[in-house]
Structures are given as C-alpha cells and as structure tokens.
N, C-alpha and C positions, 0 to 999 in steps of 0.2 A: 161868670155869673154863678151865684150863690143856689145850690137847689138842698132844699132837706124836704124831702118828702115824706116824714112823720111827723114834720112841725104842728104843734098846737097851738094855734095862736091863745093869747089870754087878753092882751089889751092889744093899742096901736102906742108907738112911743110918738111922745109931743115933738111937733116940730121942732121947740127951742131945745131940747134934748139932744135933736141928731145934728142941729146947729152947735150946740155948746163943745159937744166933744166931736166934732168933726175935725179930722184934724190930730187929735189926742188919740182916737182908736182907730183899729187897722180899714180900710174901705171897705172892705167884707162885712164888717161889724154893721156897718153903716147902711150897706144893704140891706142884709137880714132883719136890720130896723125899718126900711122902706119897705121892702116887700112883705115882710111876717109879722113886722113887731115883736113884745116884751113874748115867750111862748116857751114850750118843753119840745125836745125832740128827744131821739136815741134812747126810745124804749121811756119815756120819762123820767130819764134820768137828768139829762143836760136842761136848766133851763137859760135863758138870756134876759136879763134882768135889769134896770135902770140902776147904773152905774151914780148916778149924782146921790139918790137915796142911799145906795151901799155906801159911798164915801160919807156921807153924813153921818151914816150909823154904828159903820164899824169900820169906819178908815184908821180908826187907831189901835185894829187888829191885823193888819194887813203884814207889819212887820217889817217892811223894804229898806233898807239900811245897807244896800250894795249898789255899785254900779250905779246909774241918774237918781237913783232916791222916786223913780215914777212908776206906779202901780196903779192903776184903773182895775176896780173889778168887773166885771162883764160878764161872769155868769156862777151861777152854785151848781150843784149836783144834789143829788137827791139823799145824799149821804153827808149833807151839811157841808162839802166844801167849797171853796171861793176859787176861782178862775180868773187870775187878771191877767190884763195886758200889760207887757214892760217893756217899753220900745229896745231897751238894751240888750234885751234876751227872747224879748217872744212870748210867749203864753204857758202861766204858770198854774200850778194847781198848788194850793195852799190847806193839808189837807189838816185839819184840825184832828180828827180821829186818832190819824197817826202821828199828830207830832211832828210833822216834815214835810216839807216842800219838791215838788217835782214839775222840771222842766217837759212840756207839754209838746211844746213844737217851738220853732224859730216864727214860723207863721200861722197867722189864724186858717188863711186858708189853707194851709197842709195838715193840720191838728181835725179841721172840718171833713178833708179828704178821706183820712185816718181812720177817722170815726164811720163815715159813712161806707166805706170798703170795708172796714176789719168790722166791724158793730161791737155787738159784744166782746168780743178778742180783744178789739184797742180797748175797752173801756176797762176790762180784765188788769190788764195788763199795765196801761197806765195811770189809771184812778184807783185800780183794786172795786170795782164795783159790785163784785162776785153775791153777798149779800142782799143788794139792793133788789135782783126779782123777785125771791123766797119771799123778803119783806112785803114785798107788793101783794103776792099770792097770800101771806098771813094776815097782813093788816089791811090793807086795801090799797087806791089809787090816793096818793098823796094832792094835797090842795097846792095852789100855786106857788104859795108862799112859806111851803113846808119842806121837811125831810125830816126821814129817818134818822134818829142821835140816838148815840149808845146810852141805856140810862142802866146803871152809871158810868161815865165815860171811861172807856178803855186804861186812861192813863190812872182813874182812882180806883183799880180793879173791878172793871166792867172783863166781863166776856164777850166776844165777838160772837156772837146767837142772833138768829133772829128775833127768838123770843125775848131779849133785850132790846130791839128797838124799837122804839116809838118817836109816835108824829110829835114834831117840836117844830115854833118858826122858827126859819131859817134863820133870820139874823138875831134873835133872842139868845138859839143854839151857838151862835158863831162867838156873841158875847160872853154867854157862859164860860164856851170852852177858854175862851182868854183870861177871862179871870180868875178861873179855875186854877188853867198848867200854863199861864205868861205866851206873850209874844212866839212866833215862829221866826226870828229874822233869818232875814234872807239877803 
C-alpha cells in the first residue's frame, strides 16, 4: 500500500484515465490515482500529473529512442522536469535544465520508498533539487501546473541562481526547452 503523507491533493483523476493506462503504468501509480489523485508531494516538489495530456502535449519531447521505444510520463518536478515510466528500465527523470536523463529506480515503488526515507537527501541527490526550496522561500509556493525554469536556460548561459528563476508552466517550459537545446534521447 501506497502512503505519502504530504500529499496535496489538486483534482481526482477520471476513471477512463486509471482505466486507459492501467496496465501501461506500474500498480502503484494506479493507486496513488485511487487513493490521492493528480497532487504534490515531497516538500512540493514531486507532482503526479495526467499522463494522456503530457503525452499530447509534449510527447515529442520525451526522446525515447532505446530499448521498447515506451515512455509514459507520470509526473514533473518543481524544477520543470518529466518523470516517466519505461517498462524496460523503470523510472526515469528527464531533466531538461541539465541536458540528461537519469535513471530514478527500476521501480515506482522503490523510487517512492527513496523519496520518502531519504526526503530531501534523495531528491539531492537524484533530481539535483538543491535550489528548489530557496526558490520557494524567494518566490513563493508554486501553482499546480507550474515550476521553476532557468530564465535564461542554463544551456543559453543562464546561471543556476535563485534569483533566475521563475514561475513558467510546466509543459510551455518543457516545450521551450526542446526547442531551444533539441531532444534528450535516451
């Protein structure tokens, strides 16, 4: 059983949503959509996010070009990055800021384990989320559908500052940044 006890809920996800990718995503997933729905956890940084819209919007930022060619995204970070599921490999972080991809866990629920033992530490450590409080403490508490983006992005000589980032939507940002510095393939 699934427990995040900082979960914030924001909506419930539609039944034909946890019907469509049931199946497609790990049964955890599938929970946390039962029990919490679409919501933020770990400090507001983590949120879980309707997967059909991501794929709509910027499934052709995703990159996946290894292994099944299958990438679900499933959640962002507060720091503009995409989280999907690869049944091949497990749970990836796709992080646009930096330019590269990183393997998150083989499963959702050891990634979710991770996170809520290590808190900050894991998110340190595997997201680089180090930033991400300061920003909170300078700019405020982000909206659902937001994050933190370098303005200007790190790869067009941005500096990694707090005082460089601001609130951008998420998937606007995710598009930017692909158009900007191309694909991540993975």
């Amino acid at each position: 059983m699934v427990d995040i006890s900082d979960f914030a809920a924001h909506a419930p996800v539609p039944p034909e949503i946890v019907e469509e990718y049931r199946g497609r995503v790990p049964d955890e997933l599938v929970e946390i959509w039962e029990k919490y729905g679409y919501g933020t956890f770990a400090h507001g940084f983590l949120r879980i996010i309707d997967p059909k819209l991501y794929e709509e919007k910027v499934g052709d930022c995703i990159g996946k070009t290894q292994g099944d060619g299958i990438a679900v995204p499933i959640m962002v970070t507060g720091l503009g990055d995409l989280i999907t599921w690869e049944p091949s490999v497990g749970v990836i972080g796709i992080l646009y800021r930096e330019g590269r991809t990183v393997g998150l866990n083989t499963t959702l629920g050891k990634f979710l384990f991770l996170v809520k033992l290590d808190g900050p530490e894991e998110l340190s450590d595997s997201l680089h989320w180090d930033l991400f409080p300061e920003a909170v403490a300078a700019h405020g508490e982000l909206a659902f559908d937001e994050s933190f983006i370098f303005v200007p992005l790190l790869s067009l000589g941005g500096a990694a500052k707090v005082e460089n980032l601001h609130k951008r939507e998420t998937i606007a940002s995710i598009q930017v940044a692909v158009e900007l510095q191309g694909v991540i393939e993975h």
